[in-house]
Structures are given as C-alpha cells and as structure tokens.
N, C-alpha and C positions, 0 to 999 in steps of 0.2 A: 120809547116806541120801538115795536120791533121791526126788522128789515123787513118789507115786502117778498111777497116769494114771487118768482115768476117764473112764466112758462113761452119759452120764445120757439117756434117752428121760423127756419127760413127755407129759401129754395132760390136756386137761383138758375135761369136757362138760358142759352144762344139759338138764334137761327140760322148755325152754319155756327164757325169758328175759328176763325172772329169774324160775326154779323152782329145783327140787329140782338138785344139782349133784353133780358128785364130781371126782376127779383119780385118776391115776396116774401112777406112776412106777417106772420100769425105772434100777438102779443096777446096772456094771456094772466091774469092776477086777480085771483078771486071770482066773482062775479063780471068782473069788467075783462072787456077783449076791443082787440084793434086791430086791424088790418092796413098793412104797406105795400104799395108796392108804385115799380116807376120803369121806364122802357129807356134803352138806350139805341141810338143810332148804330152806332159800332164797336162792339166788343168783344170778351169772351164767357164762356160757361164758368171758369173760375173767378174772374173779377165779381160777376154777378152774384156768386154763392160769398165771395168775401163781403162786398158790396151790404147784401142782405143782413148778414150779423153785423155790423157798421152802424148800418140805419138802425137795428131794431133796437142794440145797447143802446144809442144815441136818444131815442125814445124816450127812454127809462128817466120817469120823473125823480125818484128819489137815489140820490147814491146811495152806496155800501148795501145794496137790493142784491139777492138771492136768486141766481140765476141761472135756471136750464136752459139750453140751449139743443135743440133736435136737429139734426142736420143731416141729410143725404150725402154731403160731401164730404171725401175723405180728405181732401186736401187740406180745406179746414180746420176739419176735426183732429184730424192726424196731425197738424202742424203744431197748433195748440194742445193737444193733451199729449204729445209727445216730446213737447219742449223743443219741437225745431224751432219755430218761430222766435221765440228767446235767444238762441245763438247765432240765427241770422240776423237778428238787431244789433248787438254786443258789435259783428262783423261790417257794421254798416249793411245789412241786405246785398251785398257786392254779388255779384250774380243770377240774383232771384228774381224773380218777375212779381211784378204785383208789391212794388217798393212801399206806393203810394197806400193803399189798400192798409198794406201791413201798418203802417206805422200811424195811422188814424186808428184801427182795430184795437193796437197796443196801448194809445190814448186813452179809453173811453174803457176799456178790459180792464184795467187796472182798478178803476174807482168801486168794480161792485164784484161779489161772491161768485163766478162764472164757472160753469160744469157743462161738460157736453157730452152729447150722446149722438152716438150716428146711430141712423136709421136706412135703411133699405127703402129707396127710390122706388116709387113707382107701388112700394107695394100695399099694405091695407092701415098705414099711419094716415088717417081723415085728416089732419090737421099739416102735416107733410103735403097730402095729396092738393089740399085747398090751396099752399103758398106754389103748387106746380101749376094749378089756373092759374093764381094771380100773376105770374112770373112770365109762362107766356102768351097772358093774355096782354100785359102790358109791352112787350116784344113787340107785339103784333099792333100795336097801337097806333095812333097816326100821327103826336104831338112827342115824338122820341127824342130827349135830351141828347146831349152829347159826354162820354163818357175822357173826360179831357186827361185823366191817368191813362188811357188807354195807349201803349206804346206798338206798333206793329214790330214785328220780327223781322 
C-alpha cells in the first residue's frame, strides 16, 4: 500500500506575548479533512505555531505518510528546513527556548516523509487563513488549557 500523501496548514496565535494562545490546524488527504485546534491560558506566538505542527503530525494515522506542511512561521519552518533544529538537539537544546516543543516535534517528525513550505500570513492562502480563525478563536475561548512547557523569561 502506498504512503498516504497529506496536506497539513498550521497557525498558531497569542494575545499579547506571552498571553492567552491558541493553534490551528487544517489536515488534509484526499477527500477527507480535519480540523484542530485548542486555546491556552499562557503563552506564546512561537509555542503555539510549534505546538500546531506537534498536534497535526501527531494526528497522522498511518506512519511513513507523505507530508506537507504550510506554515506562516519562520521559526518553524526555518528551523526545520534549515537544519537548525538538528544541531540544537545533538547540543541538548542548551540555550533555546521551546526545549519541550522541540523534542516532542523531533519524535513524531522522524516516523513520516515531512516537507515544509512557508507561506505569507495573513495573505490569500484559504487554508492558512481558516487555521488563523481557528487559532484565535480558540485563544479567545473560555475553557483555555494550561500550556505547562510554558517557561516565562
């Protein structure tokens, strides 16, 4: 059988920084689609964009699955299609923020085909634009988790 191919949009937003937060996530393979998304009490724009690609890989019923990944966030994207993220693991993460984030990410990245692409926020990607309602719509929510990675500075 062959790998499934998918199509993952995330987004992830704060209100304030670090405030109240949320993510979304648009999963997409074939005819079938899903939507994630979940609010946090306290956090940041970054956790929540890591956060997002976390939950959606996590998702993903079949391993060794063929996966794009859209994302508004350069941090992300940058980190991972840059190979930062690789040599801040090697290093123990010693320095970096978002330990936790990273090293659950790295877990779950490993098991399937993963390609990313940034996109520009805010602009005419529908599927982008939908995971920026969901993200903070769920911010604004009234039943907001607590995000327990969350370290303040």
């Amino acid at each position: 059988m062959a790998s499934p191919v998918i199509t993952i949009y995330t987004d992830g937003s704060s209100l304030g920084n670090p405030g109240a937060g949320g993510y979304g996530v648009v999963l997409i393979s074939g005819v079938h689609r899903k939507e994630l998304s979940a609010g946090f009490r306290l956090t940041t724009n970054n956790r929540m964009e890591l956060m997002a690609v976390c939950v959606a890989l996590e998702a993903l019923k079949f391993e060794g699955s063929d996966v794009t990944i859209y994302s508004d966030s350069k941090y992300v994207v940058d980190a991972v299609s840059k190979g930062w993220v690789f040599g801040w693991a090697r290093k123990g993460f010693t320095g970096k923020k978002n330990p936790d984030l990273w090293m659950r990410f790295l877990a779950i990245y490993r098991r399937h085909n993963v390609r990313f692409v940034w996109v520009k926020g805010h602009a005419e990607t529908v599927e982008n634009n939908r995971c920026d309602t969901l993200a903070v719509a769920a911010a604004n929510g009234v039943n907001l988790l607590e995000d327990t990675g969350y370290q303040p500075e």
